[in-house]
Every structure is written in C-alpha cells, then in structure tokens.
KOLMI-944248 format. One line per field, with one value per residue (C-alpha): z, x, y; residue in one letter. Coordinates in steps of 0.05 Angstrom, whole numbers, plus 5000, padded with zeros to 4 digits. Last residue first. Example, Ala and Ser with C-alpha at 12.3 -4.5 7.8 and 13.67 -1.06 7.14 Angstrom:
2
w [5143_5156];
u [5273_5246];
v [4979_4910];
rest [S_A];
REM end
This chain:
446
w [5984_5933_5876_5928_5949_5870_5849_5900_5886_5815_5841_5894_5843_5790_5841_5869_5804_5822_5844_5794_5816_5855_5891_5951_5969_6036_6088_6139_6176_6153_6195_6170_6110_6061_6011_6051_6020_6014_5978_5943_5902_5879_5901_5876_5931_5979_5923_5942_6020_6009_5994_6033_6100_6123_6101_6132_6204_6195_6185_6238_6293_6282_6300_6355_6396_6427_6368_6350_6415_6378_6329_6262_6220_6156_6107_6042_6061_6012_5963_5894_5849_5798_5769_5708_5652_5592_5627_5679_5639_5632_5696_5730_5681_5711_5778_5777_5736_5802_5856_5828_5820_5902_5918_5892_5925_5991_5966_5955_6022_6052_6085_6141_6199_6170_6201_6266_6250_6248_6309_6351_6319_6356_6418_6435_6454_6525_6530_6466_6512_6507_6448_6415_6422_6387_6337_6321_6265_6229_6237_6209_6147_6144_6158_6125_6052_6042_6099_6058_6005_5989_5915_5913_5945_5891_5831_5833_5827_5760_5726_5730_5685_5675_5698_5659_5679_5633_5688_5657_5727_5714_5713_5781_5814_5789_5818_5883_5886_5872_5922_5988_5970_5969_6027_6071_6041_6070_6005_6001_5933_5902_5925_5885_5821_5762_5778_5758_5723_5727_5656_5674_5624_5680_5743_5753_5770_5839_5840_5905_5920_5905_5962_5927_5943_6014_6014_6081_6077_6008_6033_6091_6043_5991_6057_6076_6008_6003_6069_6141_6154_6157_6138_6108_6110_6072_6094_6039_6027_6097_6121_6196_6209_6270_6236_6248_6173_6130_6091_6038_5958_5957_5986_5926_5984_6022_6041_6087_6084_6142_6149_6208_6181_6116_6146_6194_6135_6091_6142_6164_6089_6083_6109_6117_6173_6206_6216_6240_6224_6261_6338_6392_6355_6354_6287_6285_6337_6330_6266_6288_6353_6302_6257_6246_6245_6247_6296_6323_6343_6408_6417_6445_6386_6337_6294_6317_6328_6396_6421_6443_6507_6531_6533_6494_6434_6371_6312_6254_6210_6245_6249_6264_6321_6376_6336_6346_6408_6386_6404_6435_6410_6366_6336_6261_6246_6174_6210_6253_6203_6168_6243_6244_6173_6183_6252_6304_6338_6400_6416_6493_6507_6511_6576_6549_6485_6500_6522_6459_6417_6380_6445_6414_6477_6479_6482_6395_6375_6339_6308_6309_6367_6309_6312_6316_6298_6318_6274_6299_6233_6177_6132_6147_6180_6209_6208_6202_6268_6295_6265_6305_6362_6351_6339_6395_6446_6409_6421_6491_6495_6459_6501_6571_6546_6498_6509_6523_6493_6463_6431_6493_6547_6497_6473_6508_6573_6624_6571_6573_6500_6489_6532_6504_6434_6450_6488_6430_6380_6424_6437_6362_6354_6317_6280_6275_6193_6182_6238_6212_6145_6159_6204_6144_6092_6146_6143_6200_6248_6234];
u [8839_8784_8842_8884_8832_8811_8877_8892_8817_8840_8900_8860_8806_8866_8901_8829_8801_8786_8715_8681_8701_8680_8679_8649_8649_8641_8608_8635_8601_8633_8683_8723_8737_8687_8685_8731_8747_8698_8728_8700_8710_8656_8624_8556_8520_8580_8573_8502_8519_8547_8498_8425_8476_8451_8378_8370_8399_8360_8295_8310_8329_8275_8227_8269_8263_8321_8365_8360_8394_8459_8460_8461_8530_8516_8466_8460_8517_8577_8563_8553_8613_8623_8690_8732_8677_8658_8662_8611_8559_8582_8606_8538_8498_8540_8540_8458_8461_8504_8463_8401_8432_8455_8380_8347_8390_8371_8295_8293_8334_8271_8277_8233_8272_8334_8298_8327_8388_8354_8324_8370_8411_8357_8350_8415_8430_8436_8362_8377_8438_8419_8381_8400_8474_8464_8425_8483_8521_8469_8426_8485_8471_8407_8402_8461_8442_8386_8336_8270_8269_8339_8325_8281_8326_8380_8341_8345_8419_8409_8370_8439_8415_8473_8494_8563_8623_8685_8736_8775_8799_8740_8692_8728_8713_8643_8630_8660_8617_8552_8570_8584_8519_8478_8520_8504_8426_8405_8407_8347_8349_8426_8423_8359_8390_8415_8484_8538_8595_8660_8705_8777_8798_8840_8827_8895_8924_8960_9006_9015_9078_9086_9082_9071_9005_8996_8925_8933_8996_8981_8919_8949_8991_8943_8893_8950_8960_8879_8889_8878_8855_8802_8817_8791_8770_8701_8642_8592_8576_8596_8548_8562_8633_8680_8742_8790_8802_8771_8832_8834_8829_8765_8719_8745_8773_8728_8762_8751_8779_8777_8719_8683_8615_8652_8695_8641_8609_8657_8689_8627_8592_8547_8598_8662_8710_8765_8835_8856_8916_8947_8925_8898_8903_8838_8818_8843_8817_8756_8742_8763_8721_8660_8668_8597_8590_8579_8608_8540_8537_8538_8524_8596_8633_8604_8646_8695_8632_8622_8641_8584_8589_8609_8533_8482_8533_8514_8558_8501_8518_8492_8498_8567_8566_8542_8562_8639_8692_8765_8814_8876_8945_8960_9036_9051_9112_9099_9090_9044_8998_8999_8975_8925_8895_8904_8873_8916_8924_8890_8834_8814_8763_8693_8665_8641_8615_8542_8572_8576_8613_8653_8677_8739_8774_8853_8909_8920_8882_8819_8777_8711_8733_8757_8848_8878_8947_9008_9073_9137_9152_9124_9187_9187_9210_9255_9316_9376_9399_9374_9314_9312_9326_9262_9214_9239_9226_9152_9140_9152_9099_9050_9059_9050_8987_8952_8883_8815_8747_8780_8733_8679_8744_8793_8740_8782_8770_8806_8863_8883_8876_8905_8968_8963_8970_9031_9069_9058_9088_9149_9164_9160_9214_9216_9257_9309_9310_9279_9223_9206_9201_9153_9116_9106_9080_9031_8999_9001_8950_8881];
v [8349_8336_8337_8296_8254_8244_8225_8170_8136_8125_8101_8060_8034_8007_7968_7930_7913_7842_7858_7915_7978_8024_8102_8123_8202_8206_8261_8303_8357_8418_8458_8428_8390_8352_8304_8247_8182_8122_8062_8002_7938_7898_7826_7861_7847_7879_7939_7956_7949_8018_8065_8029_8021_8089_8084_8015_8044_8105_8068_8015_8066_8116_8062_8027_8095_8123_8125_8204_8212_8186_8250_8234_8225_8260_8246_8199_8158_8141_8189_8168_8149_8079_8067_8069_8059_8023_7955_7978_7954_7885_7874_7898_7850_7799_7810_7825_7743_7717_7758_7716_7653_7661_7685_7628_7585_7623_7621_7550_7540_7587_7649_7687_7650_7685_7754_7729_7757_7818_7819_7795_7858_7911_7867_7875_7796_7782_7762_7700_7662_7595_7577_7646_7620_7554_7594_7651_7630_7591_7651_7701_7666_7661_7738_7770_7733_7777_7793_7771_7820_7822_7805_7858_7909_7899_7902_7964_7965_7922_7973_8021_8081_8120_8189_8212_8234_8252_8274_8333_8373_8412_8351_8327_8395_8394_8318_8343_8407_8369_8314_8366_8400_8342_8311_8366_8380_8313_8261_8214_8194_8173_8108_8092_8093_8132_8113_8168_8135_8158_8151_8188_8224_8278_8241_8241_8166_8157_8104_8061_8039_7970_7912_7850_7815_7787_7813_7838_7864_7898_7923_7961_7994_8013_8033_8082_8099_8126_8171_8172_8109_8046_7988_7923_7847_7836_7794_7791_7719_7693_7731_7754_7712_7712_7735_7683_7668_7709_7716_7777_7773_7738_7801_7853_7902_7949_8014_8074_8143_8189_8244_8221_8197_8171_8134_8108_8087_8057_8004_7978_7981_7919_7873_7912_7886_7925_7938_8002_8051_8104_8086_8132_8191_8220_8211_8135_8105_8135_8097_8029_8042_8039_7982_7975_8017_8095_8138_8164_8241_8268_8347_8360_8314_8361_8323_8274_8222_8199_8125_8082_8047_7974_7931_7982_7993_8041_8039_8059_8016_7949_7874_7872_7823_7881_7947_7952_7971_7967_7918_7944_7971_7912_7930_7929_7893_7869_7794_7832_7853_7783_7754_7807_7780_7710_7708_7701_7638_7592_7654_7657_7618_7654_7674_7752_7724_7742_7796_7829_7870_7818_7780_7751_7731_7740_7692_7689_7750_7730_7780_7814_7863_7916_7914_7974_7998_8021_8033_7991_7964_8003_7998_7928_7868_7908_7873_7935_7930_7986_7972_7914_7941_7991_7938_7897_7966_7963_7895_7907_7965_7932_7874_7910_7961_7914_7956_7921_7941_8002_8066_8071_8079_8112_8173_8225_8268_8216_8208_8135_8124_8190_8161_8105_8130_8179_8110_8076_8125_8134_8060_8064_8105_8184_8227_8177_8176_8105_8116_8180_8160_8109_8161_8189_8134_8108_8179_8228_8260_8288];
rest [X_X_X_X_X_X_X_X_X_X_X_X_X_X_X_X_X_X_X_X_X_X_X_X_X_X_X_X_X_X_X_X_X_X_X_X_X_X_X_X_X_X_X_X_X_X_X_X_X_X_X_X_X_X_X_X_X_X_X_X_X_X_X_X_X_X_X_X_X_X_X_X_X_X_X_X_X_X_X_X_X_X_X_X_X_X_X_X_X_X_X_X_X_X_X_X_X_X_X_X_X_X_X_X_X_X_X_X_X_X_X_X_X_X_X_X_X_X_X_X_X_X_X_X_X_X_X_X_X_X_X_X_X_X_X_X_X_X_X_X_X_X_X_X_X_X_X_X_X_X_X_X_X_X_X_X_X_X_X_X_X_X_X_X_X_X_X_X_X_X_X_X_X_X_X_X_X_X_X_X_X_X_X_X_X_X_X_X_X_X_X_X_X_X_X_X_X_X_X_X_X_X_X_X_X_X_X_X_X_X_X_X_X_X_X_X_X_X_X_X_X_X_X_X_X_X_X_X_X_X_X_X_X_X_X_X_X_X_X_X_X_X_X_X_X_X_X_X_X_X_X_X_X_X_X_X_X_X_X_X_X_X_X_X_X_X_X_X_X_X_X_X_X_X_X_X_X_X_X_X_X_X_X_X_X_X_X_X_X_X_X_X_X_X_X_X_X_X_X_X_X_X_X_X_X_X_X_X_X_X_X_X_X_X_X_X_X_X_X_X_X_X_X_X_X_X_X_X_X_X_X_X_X_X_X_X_X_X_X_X_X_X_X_X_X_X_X_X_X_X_X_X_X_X_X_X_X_X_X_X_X_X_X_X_X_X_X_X_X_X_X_X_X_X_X_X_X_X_X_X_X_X_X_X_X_X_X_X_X_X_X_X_X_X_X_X_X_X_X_X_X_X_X_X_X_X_X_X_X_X_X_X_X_X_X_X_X_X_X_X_X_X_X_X_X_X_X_X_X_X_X_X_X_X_X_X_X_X_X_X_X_X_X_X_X_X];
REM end
C-alpha cells in the first residue's frame, strides 16, 4: 500500500529520501497514462508543488522544517478553498467560480506543518453521495478488482485513490454522513471522522452544516493521529496504541448490522473473535436510540434544508448542470418545515444524550463500516438501484454524524479479499482515547 507518515518522516530526517523525490514519484503515477491520475485529480499543483518541495528540503538542511513531516505530499478533496484556485466541488456548476482569496483553515494548517498540495482530488458532485460516482470529470475505479470497475466510495472519492496508488501519502477530506469512512472502507485504508467541533470548517464549502466533519483518509490509524493533530491544532503527541486486552466494545443491536453481503459478514465475525481472544470484553446491546435515527430523518434530515440554503441561488440559475441524482436530494429540503427543522435539532439533542449515557459503560461502539463491499459501478445505471444502494451504503456511518460522535473505519480484510471496514466510536470529544483504541485493533487485525 505504500508507507506511513511516520516512515517517510524518518526518511526525510536520516537522508534516505527528499521531498523533491517524493513529489516527483507521485506525479509521475499521477501522470501514468494506465493509472487512475486523470479521474482521481481535478487539477494537479505540478510547478508549485515542485518548488515547495526544493524549500522543504533547504530547510531541512538547515535545520527549520517546520516539521518532522515537512515535505510529505498530500491531497486535498475539491470541497476546499486553495488560496488562487477555484473550488469547483465536483461540479461544473462551479466551473467559473473566482479563484479562492486564502486557504481554508484546515489546508492552510497542513501547510504551515509543511505538507505539500499535490492536486485536488475528484469527489461525488457537492458531497451529496457515498457512493463516489461523477457524471461531469470521471469516476475513479476501486483498487480491488480494479479490471471489472468498482465504485470508490464518496464522497471523498479521489482522496481515497490517491492514496492506494501512490499518488499522494495522505489526503484531506470531508465526512458528512461517512465520506471519509466509506471509501476507506471500500479500498482497505483507514478513514477517520473527528468529533465535528474540534476541526475548522472554514473554507470548506458546506453540505449540512450540522454534520460536516473535516478528516483524512490514510494508510494507518497514526497517520490519521497525526493528521488530526495538525488539523485540530492540539499538541502533537505520539499516538499511543492501547491493547484491546479489557477493552469494553459494544455490539449495537440495531439496524446497521442487517443487510450484511456474506464478505463483510464473514470479515466482522472473524474480527470480533480475534478481538475476544486477545481479551476484549464485547457485548451486543440494545441501542433504542439508533432506531430512532431514521425516524427523525424522515423528511431528508438536516442534509437537505441545509444544503438547500446552500444551493437555491444556484438551482435558480444553473438547476440542468446539477447531477440529477444530488439535485434531487437537496431538493428533498422543500419537504421540511422550520417547525420540523427545530423539531429535528431537540430531537438529535435528547438521541445525543441517551447515546452518552449508555455508552458511558463502554470504550467504543463496532459494526462494520458498510454492509457490503464496494459494488461494481455498472450496478449504477439505473436511478433505482442507485438510490437504494446509495442509502444502504451511507445507513453505517452517517449514524455517528447524528450522534456528533467520533469515528474511524480501519481495514478488516487483506488481499486477496474484497475489503471491507471495521468502524469503531466514541462519543464526540473522545477523539485521543478512540485512536489508541483504534491503534491496537489495526495492529491485532493487521
């Protein structure tokens, strides 16, 4: 899969490596006429990644990197601002926007560490998807059984790719109802949404400003711990892996664990049973609050309205260059009153609550990330099939977005198995104790 922040770190402090080196190998994969580079980037910071790399590496030299990951380079998903770039967000109906004035918070904060933007990554159109599918610039395919086509997941798609095939060693992304869980879990990297409050929105053009969550996506738990601490602006501490030996996971006796495909079944039986013989106490627990999820969300949830007020000077002008699929949905916020919407924020409040409270005798909540493995794109082709898979795949994660929660997906499977996640959360605020929880259990599933 490639290496973790932590060792091309200590490459770049020994002289094994320099970042003009690491940024050349990613655009050259980007570049690669037979890779993904073309549906994964929207636009690639060839010149300026290049000279920020040769600055990185002088001032190393010199003893000023900024930090130990100076000169590493990452992604950034289409959904945020990059000061003298357009912020299209998957869509042309953004495609004669004004270039960006600053960086938003969270990129800027990556680039005060010394990360360098290799290109913005391709996305579902405005985020309003998990499935990762783009009509207007291309969908990238799915690492696995990458010849018969698979969807990437999304929302934060290209962020995904990016990352399994090289192209860049860390992405940044956005997590609304799952984008950076799911395609984590589809390609069989680890994904994490951060308590929502704790990270900047700044920048990052919104979908519900309820449940938007700045995250990453990478190729193990300390890699998020790092990016986290960057984009959090918390202290950076090394991250601290905790054995799962005693530790209290709770099973959810719940909708989100119907509907497993056989893959994911399998894949979830054998990680619970390795984390019972390595002395996890587990236990399945009724959770009535989780089912009240889909109830309260009746009428579109907090995503529709609130991507609505977003969007309806655009739909005024601009409604036939919309993917008709996420017009649709935002479109939904029509359905919802303010009564309701109020309604709807006491609502989430009390499930919060009640959620707190029972969760207080445990460490963290597991079920698999997605019910079923990454399906193949064809399956898309009618609108049908497209809605019900598209509901069915963001059912797992968007649970914890309601719940303002904490969550990660890390890998359950290896190759040559399709990959599938194994999500695991916290109440929000409980960020540092969910990834060295999460630490132990990717190196016991590992």
């Amino acid at each position: 899969m490639g290496p973790t922040l932590e060792q091309l770190a200590q490459d770049l402090a020994q002289g094994a490596t320099t970042s003009q080196k690491l940024v050349e190998d990613c655009l050259i994969r980007i570049k690669d006429r037979n890779g993904q580079g073309s549906s994964t980037f929207l636009s690639v910071s060839n010149k300026d990644s290049q000279i920020a790399a040769h600055a990185m590496d002088e001032l190393r030299k010199s003893g000023s990197a900024p930090s130990a990951y100076a000169g590493i380079p990452v992604s950034i998903k289409d959904l945020f601002d990059i000061a003298g770039e357009q912020t299209r967000a998957g869509s042309i109906v953004l495609k004669n926007a004004q270039p960006a004035t600053q960086d938003a918070t969270a990129v800027a904060r990556l680039k005060a560490a010394g990360f360098i933007v290799i290109g913005r990554t391709n996305m579902t159109e405005f985020a309003f998807s998990g499935i990762g599918i783009n009509p207007h610039y291309g969908t990238p395919k799915n690492v696995y059984d990458r010849g018969n086509a698979r969807v990437p997941g999304g929302s934060s798609s290209g962020a995904a790719i990016s990352i399994t095939d090289k192209m860049a060693h860390g992405a940044l992304g956005t997590d609304t109802g799952g984008s950076c869980r799911i395609p984590a879990a589809f390609n069989g990297i680890v994904g994490y949404k951060p308590t929502a409050r704790r990270v900047p929105q700044q920048g990052a053009f919104p979908l519900s400003t309820t449940l938007d969550s700045i995250g990453s996506l990478a190729r193990s738990v300390a890699c998020c711990a790092i990016f986290d601490s960057f984009l959090s602006g918390e202290t950076l501490a090394k991250p601290v892996r905790r054995t799962p030996k005693g530790l209290r996971i709770a099973i959810p006796i719940a909708y989100v664990m119907n509907d497993m495909d056989t893959d994911v079944a399998a894949a979830f039986s054998a990680s619970v049973k390795l984390l019972h013989d390595a002395g996890a106490l587990i236990e399945e627990v009724g959770f009535p609050e989780i089912d009240q999820i889909p109830i309260a969300n009746a009428k579109g949830g907090f995503a529709a309205p609130e991507s609505l007020s977003s969007h309806r000077s655009f739909i005024e002008t601009s409604a036939d260059l919309y993917d008709m699929r996420v017009l649709t949905r935002i479109q939904r916020g029509h359905e919802q009153s303010a009564i309701e919407y109020i309604d709807l924020m006491r609502t989430r409040a009390e499930i919060i609550t009640k959620f707190e409270q029972r969760m207080s005798a445990f460490d963290c909540l597991a079920y698999p990330t997605v019910p079923i493995i990454a399906p193949l794109i064809s399956a898309f082709d009618e609108d049908a099939d497209f809605t019900r898979l598209n509901m069915l795949v963001l059912r797992n994660p968007s649970v914890i977005n309601f719940l303002d929660g904490c969550s990660i997906s890390v890998p359950m499977t290896k190759n040559p198995h399709a990959p599938s996640g194994l999500m695991l959360s916290c109440p929000g605020g409980q960020d540092a104790k969910l990834l060295a929880l999460a630490a132990g259990v990717e190196a016991l599933l590992a």
